[in-house]
C-alpha positions in Angstrom: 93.0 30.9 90.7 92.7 31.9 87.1 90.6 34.9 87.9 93.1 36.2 90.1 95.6 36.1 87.8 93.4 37.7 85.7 92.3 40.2 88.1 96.6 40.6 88.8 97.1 41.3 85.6 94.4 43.4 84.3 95.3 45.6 87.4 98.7 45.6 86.3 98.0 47.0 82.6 96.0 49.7 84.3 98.7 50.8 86.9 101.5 51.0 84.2 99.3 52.7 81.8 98.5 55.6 84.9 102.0 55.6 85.8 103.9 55.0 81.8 107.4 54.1 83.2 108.7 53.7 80.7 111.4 55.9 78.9 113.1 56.7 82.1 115.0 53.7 82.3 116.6 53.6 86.6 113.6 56.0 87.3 110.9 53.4 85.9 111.5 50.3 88.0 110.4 51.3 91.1 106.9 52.2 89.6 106.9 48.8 88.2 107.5 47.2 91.0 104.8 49.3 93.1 102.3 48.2 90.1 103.2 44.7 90.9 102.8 44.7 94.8 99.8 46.9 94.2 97.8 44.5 91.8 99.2 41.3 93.7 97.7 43.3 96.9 94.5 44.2 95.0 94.0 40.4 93.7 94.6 39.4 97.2 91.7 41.2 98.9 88.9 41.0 95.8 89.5 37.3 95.9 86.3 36.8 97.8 84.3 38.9 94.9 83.3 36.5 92.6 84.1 37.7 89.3 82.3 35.3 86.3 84.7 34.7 84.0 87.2 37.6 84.7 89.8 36.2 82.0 87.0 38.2 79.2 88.5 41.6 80.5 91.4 40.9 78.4 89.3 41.3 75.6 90.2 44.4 74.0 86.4 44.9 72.3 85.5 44.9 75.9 87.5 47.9 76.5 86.7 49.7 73.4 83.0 49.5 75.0 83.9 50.7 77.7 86.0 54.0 76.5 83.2 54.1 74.4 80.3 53.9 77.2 82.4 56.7 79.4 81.7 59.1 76.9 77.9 57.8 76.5 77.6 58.2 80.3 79.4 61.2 80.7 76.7 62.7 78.0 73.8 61.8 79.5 75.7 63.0 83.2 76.1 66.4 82.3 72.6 66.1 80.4 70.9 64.9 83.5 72.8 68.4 85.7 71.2 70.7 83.5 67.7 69.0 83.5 68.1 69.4 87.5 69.6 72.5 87.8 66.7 74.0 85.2 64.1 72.3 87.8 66.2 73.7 90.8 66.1 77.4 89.6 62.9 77.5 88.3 60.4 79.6 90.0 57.8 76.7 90.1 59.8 74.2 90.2 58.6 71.4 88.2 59.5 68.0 89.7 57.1 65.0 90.0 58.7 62.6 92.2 58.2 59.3 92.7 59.6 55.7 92.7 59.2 53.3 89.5 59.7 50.2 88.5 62.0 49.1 85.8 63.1 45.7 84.1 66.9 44.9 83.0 67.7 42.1 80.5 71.2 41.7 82.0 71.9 38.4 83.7 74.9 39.2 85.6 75.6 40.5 89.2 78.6 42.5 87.7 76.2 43.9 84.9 73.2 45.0 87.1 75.5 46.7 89.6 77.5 48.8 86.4 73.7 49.5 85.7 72.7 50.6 89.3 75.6 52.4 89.4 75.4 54.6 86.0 71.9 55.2 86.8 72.4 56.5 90.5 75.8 58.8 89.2 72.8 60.5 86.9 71.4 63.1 88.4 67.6 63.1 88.8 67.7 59.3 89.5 68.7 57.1 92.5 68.8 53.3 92.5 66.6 52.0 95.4 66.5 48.4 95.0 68.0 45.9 92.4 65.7 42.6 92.7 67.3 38.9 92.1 65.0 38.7 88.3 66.0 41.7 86.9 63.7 44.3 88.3 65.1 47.7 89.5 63.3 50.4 91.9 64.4 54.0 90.9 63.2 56.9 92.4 63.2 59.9 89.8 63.2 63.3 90.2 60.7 63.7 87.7 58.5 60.6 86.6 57.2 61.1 82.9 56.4 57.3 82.2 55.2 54.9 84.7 54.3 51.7 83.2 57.2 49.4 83.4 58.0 49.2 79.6 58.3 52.8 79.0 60.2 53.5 82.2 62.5 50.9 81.4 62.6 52.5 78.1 63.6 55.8 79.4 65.8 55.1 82.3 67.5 51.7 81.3 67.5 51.7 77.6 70.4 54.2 76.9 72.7 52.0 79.0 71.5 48.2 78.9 73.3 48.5 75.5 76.5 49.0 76.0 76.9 47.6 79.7 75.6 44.2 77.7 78.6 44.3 75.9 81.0 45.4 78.6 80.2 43.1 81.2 78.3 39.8 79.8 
């Protein structure tokens, strides 16, 4: 029950900070109380999601993170478009593809999906598989390392950071 209050209210913050009602006092209520019957709807249907410990999202260091960690992805996003785009419109076309293996420290279901997630939205790389003790399959447009330290290095290590602070 806690969580879904937590996951109401946390919803709730988000909504009224997209919509900012307020300063238009008779205008403002009825995006308030769409925000309400939208995060009680919203904490209604994720209930079967198990969220560990969902009351740390009203940590406000959490949040910084993650403003922080949008702008870290977004980086290495429009990074990873030029990389591909180079290897599209090059005559030769210099890919090596192929699937590696790589090893997360993150403990939580939450954490490794963010991860997944962040990798797959970066061009060049695709989340295959994410095993139960921390190992990830990633197929990559071009494999430079193979061995699972330095591909972990190279794929994982510029997000493990942050996401371990975000979500754990």
């Amino acid at each position: 029950m806690k969580n879904r209050i937590t996951l109401f209210t946390v919803c709730l913050i988000v909504w009224l900070l997209l919509v900012w009602p307020f300063g238009r006092s008779p205008a403002g209520v009825p995006d308030v109380v769409a925000g309400v019957l939208v995060a009680a709807v919203t904490a209604a249907i994720m209930r079967e999601i198990s969220m560990e410990r969902a009351d740390r999202w009203l940590n406000p260091v959490r949040w910084f993170w993650a403003a922080v960690y949008l702008v870290v992805l977004t980086y290495y996003i429009i990074r990873a478009n030029l990389d591909v785009a180079y290897r599209v419109l090059h005559p030769a076309m210099p890919i090596r593809p192929g699937i590696v293996r790589v090893r997360t420290r993150l403990k939580g279901a939450g954490a490794r999906t963010l991860l997944a997630n962040s990798i797959t939205l970066t061009p060049g790389t695709l989340s295959v598989e994410v095993t139960p003790d921390g190992d990830l399959f990633i197929h990559w447009i071009n494999v430079t390392a193979t061995g699972i330290e330095r591909a972990t290095e190279r794929i994982v290590g510029r997000f493990e950071w942050f996401i371990s602070r975000i979500a754990e």
